[in-house]
N, C-alpha and C positions, 0 to 999 in steps of 0.2 A: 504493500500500500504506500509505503514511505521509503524513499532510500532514508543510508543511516547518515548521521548529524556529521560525520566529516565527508560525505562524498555529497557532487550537485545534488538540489531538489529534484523530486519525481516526483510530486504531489497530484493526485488525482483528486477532482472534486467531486464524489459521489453521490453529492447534493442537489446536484447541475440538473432542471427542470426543462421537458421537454416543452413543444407548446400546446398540448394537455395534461402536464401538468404529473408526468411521469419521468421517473428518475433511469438512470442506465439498468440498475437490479431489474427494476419492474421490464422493460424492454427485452431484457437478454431474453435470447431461447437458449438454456440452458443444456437441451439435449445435444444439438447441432456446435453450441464448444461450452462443453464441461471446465474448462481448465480457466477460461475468462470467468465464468461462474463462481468456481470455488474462489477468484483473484475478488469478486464483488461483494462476497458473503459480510454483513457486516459485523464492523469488528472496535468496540466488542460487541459481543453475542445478547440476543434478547437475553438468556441465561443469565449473562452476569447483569443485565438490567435489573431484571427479577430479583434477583437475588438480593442487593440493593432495595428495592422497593417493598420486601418480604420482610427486612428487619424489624421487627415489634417494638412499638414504643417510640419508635426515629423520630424526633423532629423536623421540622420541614428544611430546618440550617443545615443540619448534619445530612440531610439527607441530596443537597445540591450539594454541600462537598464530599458528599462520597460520590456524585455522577464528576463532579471535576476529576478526582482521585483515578475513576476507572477512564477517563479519559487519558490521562497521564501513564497510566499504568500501559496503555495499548498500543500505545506511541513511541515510537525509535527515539524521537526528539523530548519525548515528554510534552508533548502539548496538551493544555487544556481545555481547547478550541471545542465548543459544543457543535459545531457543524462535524464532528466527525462521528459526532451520537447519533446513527440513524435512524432514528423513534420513527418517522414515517415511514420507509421499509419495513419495519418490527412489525408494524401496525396495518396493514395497507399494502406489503407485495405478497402476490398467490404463493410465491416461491417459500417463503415464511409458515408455511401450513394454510388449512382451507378456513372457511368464512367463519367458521364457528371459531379456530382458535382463534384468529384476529379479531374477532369479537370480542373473544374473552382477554387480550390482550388491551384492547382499548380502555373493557373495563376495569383492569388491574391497575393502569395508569391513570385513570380516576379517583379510583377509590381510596390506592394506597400514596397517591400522591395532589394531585390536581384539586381535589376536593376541601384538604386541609391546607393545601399552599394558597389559593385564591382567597379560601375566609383569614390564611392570616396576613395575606396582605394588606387587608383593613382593618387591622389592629393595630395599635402602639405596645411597644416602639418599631418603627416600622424596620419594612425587611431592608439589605442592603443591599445595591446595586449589582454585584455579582450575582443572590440568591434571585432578585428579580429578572436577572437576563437570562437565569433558568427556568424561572416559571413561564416570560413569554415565550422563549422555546418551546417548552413543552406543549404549553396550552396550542400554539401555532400549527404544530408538527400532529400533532391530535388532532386537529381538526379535517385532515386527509388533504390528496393534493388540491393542488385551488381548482381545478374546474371540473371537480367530481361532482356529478347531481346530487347520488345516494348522501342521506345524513348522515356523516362518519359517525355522532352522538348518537342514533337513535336507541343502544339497548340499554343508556343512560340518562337519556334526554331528561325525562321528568326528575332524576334526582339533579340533574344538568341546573333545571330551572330553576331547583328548590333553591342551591347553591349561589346562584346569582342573585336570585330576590332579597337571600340573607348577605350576601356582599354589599347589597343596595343600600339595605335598610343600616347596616354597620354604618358605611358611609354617610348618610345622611345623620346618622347618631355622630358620631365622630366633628362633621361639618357642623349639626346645627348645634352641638353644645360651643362651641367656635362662634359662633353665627352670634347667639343669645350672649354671651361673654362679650361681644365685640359691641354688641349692642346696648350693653349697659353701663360697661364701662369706656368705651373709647368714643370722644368727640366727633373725631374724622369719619366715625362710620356713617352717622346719617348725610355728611356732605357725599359719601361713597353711594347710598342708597338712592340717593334725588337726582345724581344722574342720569341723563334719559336713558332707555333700555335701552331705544332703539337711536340714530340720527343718522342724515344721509346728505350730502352739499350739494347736489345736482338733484334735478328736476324729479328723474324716474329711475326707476333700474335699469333700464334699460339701457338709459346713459353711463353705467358706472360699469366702464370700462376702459381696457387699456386701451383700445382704439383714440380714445379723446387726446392719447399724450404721445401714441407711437404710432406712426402709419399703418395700415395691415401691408405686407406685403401685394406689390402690385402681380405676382408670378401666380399666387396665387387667386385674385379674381381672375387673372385672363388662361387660368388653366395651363400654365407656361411648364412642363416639367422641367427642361433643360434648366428654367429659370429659377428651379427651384430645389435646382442643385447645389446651385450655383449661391442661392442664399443661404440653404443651409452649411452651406462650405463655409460662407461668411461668417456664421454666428457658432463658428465648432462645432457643430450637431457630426456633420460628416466628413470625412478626410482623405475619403477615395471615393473610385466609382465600384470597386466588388463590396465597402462599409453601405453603401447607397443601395445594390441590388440586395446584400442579406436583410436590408430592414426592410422593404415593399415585398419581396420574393417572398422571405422567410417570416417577419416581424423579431429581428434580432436587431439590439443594440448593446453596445459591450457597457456599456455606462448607464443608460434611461430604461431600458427594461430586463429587468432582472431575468424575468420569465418570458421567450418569444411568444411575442401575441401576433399570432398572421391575420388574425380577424381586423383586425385595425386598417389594411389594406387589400384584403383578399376580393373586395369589389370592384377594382381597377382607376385607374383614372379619369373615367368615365363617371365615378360616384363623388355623390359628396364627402363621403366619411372619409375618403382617401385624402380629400385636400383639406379637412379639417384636423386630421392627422399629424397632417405637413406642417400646418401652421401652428399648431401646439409644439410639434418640436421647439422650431423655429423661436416660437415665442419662448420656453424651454432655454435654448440656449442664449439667446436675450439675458434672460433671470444671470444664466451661469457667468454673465461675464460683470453682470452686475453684481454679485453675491460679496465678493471682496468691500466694494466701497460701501454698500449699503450696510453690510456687518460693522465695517468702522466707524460708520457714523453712527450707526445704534447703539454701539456698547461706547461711543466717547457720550450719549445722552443717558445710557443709564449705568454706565460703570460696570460694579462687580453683579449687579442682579442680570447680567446681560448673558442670553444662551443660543450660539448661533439653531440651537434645535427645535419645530422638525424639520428645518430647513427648506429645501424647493419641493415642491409639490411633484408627486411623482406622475410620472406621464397616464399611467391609467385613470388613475382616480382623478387625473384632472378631464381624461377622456369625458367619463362617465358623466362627471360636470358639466362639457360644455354641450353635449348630446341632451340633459337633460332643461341646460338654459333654450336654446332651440324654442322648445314647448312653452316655457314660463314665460321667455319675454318675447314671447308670439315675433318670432325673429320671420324678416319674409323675404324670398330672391335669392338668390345664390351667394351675393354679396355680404348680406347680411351674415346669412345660414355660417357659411365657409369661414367667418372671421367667430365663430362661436367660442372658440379658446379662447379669444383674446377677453372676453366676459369671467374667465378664470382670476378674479381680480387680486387672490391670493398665492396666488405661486410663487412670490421668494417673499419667503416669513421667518422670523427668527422669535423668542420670547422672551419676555423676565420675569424676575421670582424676585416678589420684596418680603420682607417681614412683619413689616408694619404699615396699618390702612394710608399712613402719614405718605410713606414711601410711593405706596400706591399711587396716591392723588398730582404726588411730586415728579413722578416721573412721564404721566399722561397729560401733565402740563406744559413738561417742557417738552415732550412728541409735538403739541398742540402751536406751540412757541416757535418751533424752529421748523414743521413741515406742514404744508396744506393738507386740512384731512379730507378722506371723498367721504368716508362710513367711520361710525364707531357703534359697539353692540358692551350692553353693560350689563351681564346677569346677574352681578350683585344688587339683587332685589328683597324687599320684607318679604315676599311671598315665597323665596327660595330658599329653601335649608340643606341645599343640595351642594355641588361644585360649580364654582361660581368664578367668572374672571371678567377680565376688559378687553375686547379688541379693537383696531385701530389700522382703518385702509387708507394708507399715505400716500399719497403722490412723491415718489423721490425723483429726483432727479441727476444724470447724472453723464458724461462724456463718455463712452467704451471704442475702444478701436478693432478693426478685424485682426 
């Protein structure tokens, strides 16, 4: 699997997602070559998973450092990289045994794990960073590949929902005794509450988009392909013409989509979807060349609360977005339709984390001070005892070169 730590790498990544969402294990025909099979089997073995997950009494701490441990243990290098844990083979390839035992697989990793890590992740003192990038692992990796129909939860489903309702309810205990504290004792919180929910600087929604500050590409209304190679060349998306045929041919990109999606272009350039595609790239690498300066200016306004994460919006879920603006702001003409990404009004985002309501107020001042805002949305409201924050859609602006 690994050469050993003084000769080159040979890392394979056995995690690597086809575009249904199928791993090389799942793919192989095992009878036709045996010996690649036995190379794919993973390692370590559901066995030592289990094994791990059968310990009586475990804590949920001890029990993400015993999955680091058997990661370390399996490794020439000693790494404790959780991509090399393949729970989603264990779970989800035929080669693993039939439907029943991967059944009862899914549900040993509920029960003996998933079920007690998610409730105490809403409890004090919270979990730490490590222990949490093994729960969403797991939770992730459980949940089967992404474009499975079948419910990977279903012969846990209802204990599934019981689980989250009580996660819910934790949370909102947790928040609104926070909430009511803040509310009797701290000044700044009713000036936090009288914020409007909602506010918006332009007319309608429909107006509130990037189109009002950045052209749309012209390549794209005149349906120009060459033209729109040629832009995305511009803005780094693309770097050759074989990177240009695997993302239409295939839906691959080594950087923006993790998972090849050929649905994205598999209608031609004949369809809209193909050039609304294009233009999310496009807009896409816009963001990326903007990402540097707008991080510096955001963390020199709010300092140490300043976190460039989640960062850019990823090209899917910005798909999904602008496919579904279309509908809402009754978009009409090809013109309109095709510039739909550009209505993605949040795609290079960064966050901050204060301590104090004070903080709060002081740092969406000075956003307020020093950038035009299009939108701000305030959930900190009396009627919420839930999670609660402030967003804030800026206008930046700013010089990038090709």
């Amino acid at each position: 699997h690994e050469s050993p730590p003084d000769e080159p790498s040979n890392i394979v990544d056995f995690s690597i997602l086809d575009h249904k969402g199928r791993t090389p294990y799942m793919l192989l025909n095992g009878k036709k070559r045996p010996r690649t099979l036995e190379a794919l089997l993973p390692e370590p073995s559901w066995e030592k998973v289990e094994t791990v997950l059968s310990r009586g009494n475990s804590s949920i701490e001890s029990i993400c450092a015993a999955f680091r441990d058997l990661m370390a243990e399996s490794s020439p290098r000693g790494s404790r990289a959780l991509q090399r844990l393949r729970i989603l083979d264990m779970l989800f390839c035929d080669k693993e045994g039939d439907e029943g035992e991967l059944t009862r697989r899914r549900k040993v990793v509920f029960d003996r794990f998933l079920k007690s890590a998610l409730l105490r992740s809403v409890e004090e003192p919270k979990i730490n960073e490590d222990e949490k990038e093994v729960l969403v692992f797991m939770y992730n990796q459980s949940a089967g590949p992404p474009q499975e129909e079948k419910n990977a939860r279903s012969s846990y489903q209802s204990d599934f929902d019981d689980v989250m309702k009580r996660c819910s309810g934790s949370m909102e205990k947790l928040y609104g005794g926070e909430f009511e504290r803040l509310r009797k004792e701290d000044p700044d919180f009713s000036i936090l509450t009288n914020l409007p929910k909602k506010s918006r600087k332009v007319p309608t929604d429909k107006e509130l988009n990037n189109g009002r500050f950045t052209a749309p590409p012209q390549w794209a209304l005149d349906k120009d392909l060459a033209g729109a190679v040629r832009g995305l060349q511009d803005v780094g998306v693309i770097e050759s013409a074989d990177m240009f045929c695997d993302l239409i041919q295939q839906g691959r990109h080594h950087r923006l989509l993790k998972t090849p999606n050929p649905t994205l272009f598999k209608e031609g350039p004949d369809s809209l979807r193909f050039w609304q595609a294009l233009v999310l790239l496009w807009s896409i690498g816009l963001q990326e060349k903007m990402e540097n300066p707008f991080n510096n200016k955001m963390k020199a306004v709010a300092g140490e609360a300043f976190s460039k994460a989640p960062g850019i919006k990823a090209l899917p879920r910005s798909a999904e977005k602008a496919i579904a603006y279309v509908v809402e702001k009754d978009m009409k003409g090809h013109n309109e339709q095709v510039c739909a990404g550009l209505h993605v009004i949040d795609g290079l985002r960064c966050s901050f984390m204060v301590d104090t309501v004070a903080e709060n107020i002081a740092v969406g001042r000075r956003l307020e001070e020093q950038f035009p805002v299009a939108r701000t949305k305030n959930s900190h409201q009396l009627d919420n005892r839930s999670y609660a924050d402030r967003k804030y859609n800026l206008v930046f602006r700013t010089t990038i070169e090709n």
